[in-house]
VODREN-708482 format. One line per field, with one value per residue (C-alpha): x, y, z; residue in one letter; residue number from 1. Coordinates in Angstrom, 3 decimals, padded with zeros to 6 digits. Last residue first. Example, Ala and Ser with C-alpha at 12.3 -4.5 7.8 and 13.67 -1.06 7.14 Angstrom:
2
px: c(013.670/012.300)
py: c(-001.060/-004.500)
pz: c(007.140/007.800)
tormar: c(S/A)
guvex: c(2/1)
This chain:
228
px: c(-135.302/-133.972/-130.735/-133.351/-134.948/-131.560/-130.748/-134.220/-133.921/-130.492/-131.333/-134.277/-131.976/-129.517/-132.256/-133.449/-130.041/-129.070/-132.925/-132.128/-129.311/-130.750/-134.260/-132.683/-130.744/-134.288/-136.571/-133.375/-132.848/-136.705/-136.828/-134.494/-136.575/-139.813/-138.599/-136.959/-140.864/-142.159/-140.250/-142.695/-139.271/-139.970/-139.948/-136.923/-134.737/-136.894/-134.952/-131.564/-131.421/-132.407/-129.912/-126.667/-125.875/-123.015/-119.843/-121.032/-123.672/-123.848/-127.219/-126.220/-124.012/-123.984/-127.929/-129.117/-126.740/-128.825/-132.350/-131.653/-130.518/-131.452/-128.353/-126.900/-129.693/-128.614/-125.177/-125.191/-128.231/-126.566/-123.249/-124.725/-126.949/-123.898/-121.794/-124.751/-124.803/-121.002/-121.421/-119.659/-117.518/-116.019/-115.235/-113.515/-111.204/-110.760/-111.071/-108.762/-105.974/-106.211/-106.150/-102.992/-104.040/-101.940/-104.647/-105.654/-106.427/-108.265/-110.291/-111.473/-112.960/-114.652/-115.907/-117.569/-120.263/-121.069/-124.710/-122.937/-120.967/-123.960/-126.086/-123.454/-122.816/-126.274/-126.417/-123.459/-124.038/-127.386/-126.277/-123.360/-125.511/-126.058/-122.606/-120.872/-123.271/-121.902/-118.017/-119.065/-121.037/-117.983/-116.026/-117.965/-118.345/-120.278/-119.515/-115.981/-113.941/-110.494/-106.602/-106.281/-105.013/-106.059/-109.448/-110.364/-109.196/-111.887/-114.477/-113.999/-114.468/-116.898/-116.982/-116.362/-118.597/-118.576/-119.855/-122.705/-123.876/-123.679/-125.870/-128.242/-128.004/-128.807/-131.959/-132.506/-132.798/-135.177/-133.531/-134.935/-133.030/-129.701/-129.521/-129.108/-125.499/-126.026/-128.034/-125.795/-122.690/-124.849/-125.627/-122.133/-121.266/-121.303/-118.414/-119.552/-118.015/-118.126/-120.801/-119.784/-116.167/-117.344/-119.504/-117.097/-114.212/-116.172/-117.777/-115.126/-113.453/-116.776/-118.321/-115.259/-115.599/-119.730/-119.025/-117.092/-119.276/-122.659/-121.035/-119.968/-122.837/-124.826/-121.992/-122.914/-127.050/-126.385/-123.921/-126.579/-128.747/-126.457/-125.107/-121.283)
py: c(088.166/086.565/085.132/084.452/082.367/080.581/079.964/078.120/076.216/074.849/074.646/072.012/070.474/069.566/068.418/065.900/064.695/064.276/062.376/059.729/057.579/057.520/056.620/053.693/052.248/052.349/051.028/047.906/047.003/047.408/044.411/042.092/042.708/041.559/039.006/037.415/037.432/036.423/032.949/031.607/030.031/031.591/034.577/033.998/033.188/036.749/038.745/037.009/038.127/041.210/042.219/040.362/036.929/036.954/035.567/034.888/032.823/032.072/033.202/033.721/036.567/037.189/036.796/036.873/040.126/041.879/040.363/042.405/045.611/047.152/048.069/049.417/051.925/053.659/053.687/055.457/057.278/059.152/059.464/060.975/062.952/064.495/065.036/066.947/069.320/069.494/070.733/074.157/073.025/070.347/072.702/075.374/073.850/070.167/070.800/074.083/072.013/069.332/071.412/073.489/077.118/079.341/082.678/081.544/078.223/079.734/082.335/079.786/077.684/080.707/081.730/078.358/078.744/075.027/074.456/071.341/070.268/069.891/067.723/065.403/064.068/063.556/061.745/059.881/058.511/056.890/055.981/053.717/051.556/048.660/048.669/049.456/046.722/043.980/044.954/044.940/041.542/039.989/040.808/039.164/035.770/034.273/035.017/036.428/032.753/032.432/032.704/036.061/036.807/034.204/033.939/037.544/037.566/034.445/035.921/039.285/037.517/035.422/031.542/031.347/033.914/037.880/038.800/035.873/036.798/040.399/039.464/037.634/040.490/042.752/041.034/039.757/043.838/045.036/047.183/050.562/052.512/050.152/051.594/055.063/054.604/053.438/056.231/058.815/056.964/057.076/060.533/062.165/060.382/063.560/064.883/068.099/067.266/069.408/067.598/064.306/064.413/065.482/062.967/060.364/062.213/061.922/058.351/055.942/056.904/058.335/054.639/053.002/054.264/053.741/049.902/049.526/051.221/049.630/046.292/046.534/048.044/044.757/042.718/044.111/044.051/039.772/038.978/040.779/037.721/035.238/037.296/037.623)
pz: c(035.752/032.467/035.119/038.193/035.827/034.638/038.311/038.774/035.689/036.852/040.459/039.229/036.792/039.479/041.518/038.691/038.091/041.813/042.386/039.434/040.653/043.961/042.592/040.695/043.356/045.668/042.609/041.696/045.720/045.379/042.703/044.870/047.670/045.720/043.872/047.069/048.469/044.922/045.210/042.228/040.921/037.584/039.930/041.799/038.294/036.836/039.797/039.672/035.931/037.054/039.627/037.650/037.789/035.449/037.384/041.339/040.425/036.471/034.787/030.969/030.101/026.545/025.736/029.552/029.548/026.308/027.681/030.631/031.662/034.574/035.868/032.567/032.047/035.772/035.145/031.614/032.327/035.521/034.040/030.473/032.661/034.811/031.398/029.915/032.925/033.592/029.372/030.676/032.736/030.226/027.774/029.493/032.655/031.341/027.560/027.531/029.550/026.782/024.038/025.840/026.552/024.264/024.640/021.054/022.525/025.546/023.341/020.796/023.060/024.687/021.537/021.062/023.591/024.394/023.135/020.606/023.355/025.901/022.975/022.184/025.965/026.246/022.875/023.257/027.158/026.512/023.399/024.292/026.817/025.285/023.041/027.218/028.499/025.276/026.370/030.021/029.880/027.926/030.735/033.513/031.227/029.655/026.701/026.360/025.899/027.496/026.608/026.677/022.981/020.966/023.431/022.799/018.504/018.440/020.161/018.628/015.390/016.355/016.261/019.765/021.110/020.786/017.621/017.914/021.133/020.315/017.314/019.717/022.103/019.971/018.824/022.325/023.724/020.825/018.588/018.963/021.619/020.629/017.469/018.512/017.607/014.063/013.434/014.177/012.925/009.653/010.095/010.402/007.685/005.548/007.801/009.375/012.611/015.327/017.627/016.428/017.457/020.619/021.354/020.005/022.132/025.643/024.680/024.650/027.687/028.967/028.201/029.164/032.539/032.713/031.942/035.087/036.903/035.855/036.170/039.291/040.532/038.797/040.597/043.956/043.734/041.864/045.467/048.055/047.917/048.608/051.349/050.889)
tormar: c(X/X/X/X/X/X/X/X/X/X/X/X/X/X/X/X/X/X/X/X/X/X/X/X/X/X/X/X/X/X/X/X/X/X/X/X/X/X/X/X/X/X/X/X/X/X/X/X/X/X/X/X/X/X/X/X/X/X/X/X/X/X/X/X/X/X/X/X/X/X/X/X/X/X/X/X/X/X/X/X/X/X/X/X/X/X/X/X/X/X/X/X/X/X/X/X/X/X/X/X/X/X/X/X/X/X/X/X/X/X/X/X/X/X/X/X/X/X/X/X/X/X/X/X/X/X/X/X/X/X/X/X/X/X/X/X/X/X/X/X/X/X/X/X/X/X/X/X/X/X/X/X/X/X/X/X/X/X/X/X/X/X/X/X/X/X/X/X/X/X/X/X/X/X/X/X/X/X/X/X/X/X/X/X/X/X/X/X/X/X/X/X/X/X/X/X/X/X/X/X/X/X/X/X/X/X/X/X/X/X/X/X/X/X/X/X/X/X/X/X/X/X/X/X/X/X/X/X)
guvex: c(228/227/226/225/224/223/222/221/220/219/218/217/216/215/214/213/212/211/210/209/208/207/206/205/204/203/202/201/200/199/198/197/196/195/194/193/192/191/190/189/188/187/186/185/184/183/182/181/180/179/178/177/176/175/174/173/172/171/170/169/168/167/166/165/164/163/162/161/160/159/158/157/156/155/154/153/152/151/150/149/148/147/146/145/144/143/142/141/140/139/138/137/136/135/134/133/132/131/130/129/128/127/126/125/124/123/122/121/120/119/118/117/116/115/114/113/112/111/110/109/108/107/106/105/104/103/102/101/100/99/98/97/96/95/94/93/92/91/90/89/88/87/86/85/84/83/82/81/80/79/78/77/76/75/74/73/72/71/70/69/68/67/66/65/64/63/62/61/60/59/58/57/56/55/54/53/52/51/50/49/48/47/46/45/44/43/42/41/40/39/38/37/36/35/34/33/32/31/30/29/28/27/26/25/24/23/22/21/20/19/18/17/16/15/14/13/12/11/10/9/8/7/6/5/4/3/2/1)
């Protein structure tokens, strides 16, 4: 594989692998906390949106920490597997998918808490199986939230960071992701590699973007026609 190509491939790697756990993960969590009115509902709020504020080498540091050696996942990880998470491709998709976990909550939260209840209701009443009645009622009707949580999801996990620096490092081949490759060329005043390598990151970006921003475009448009 072209040298340069290697950190664009493992960043989509990345990105996908870390948006499947994410909607594994995320799917019931969202869910969980758009019914819920448990009185922690706020503090799993909060500690969720975390990553928005922190900055990225703050979370990465206690990531770092969490997930190395002396950490208890670290620990648990090698006991089990027989190898170290830092530093390695999976440890940069357990630390993307805590990175990434609110971009795919909150989107995912808002559709289910617009979702018209009543047709929940009617499907299970009607003897609709919980799981059929969340693939063919609930799910259709948040497509819009589930299509941003997707699209944020994959696209905020490409350009990460300070977060895989932290946990990752800058192996070829292993954790060389898209932007750590990008700052390596730059300290190594190679601005012409810089420079391709960033509009791999613009072009991937825009194409992630454009389907969410057209869908929304139809959406608005359809709902106009609807008040019409």
């Amino acid at each position: 594989m072209n040298a340069d190509m290697a950190p664009f491939v493992l960043s989509v790697q990345l990105a996908a692998m870390t948006l499947v756990v994410l909607l594994v993960i995320g799917l019931p969590l969202a869910w969980w906390l758009a019914m819920t009115k448990s009185p922690y509902k706020p503090i799993i709020e909060a500690i969720n949106a975390l990553p928005l504020v922190l900055p990225p080498t703050v979370l990465g540091f206690y990531l770092l920490v969490f997930l190395g050696p002396q950490g208890w996942a670290g620990q648990t990880w090698t006991a089990l597997f027989g190898q170290p998470l830092t530093f390695t491709f999976t440890g940069l998709v357990v630390a993307s998918c805590i990175y990434s976990l609110p971009f795919v909550i909150q989107p995912l939260q808002g559709a289910f808490e617009r979702l018209d209840r009543r047709m929940v209701e009617a499907s299970l009443t009607l003897g609709a199986s919980w799981p059929r009645t969340f693939w063919r009622v609930v799910l259709p009707q948040a497509r819009h939230g589930l299509l941003t949580a997707c699209v944020l999801g994959f696209a905020h996990t490409v350009g990460e960071f300070g977060v895989v620096l932290m946990v990752g490092g800058n192996i070829p081949g292993e954790t060389q992701v898209l932007s750590i490759a990008i700052y390596e060329h730059v300290e190594a005043l190679d601005y012409a590699a810089a420079g391709s390598m960033s509009m791999m990151l613009v072009v991937l970006s825009f194409l992630c973007l454009l389907p969410l921003y057209t869908k929304s475009r139809k959406r608005r448009r359809l709902l106009g026609e609807v008040a019409a």
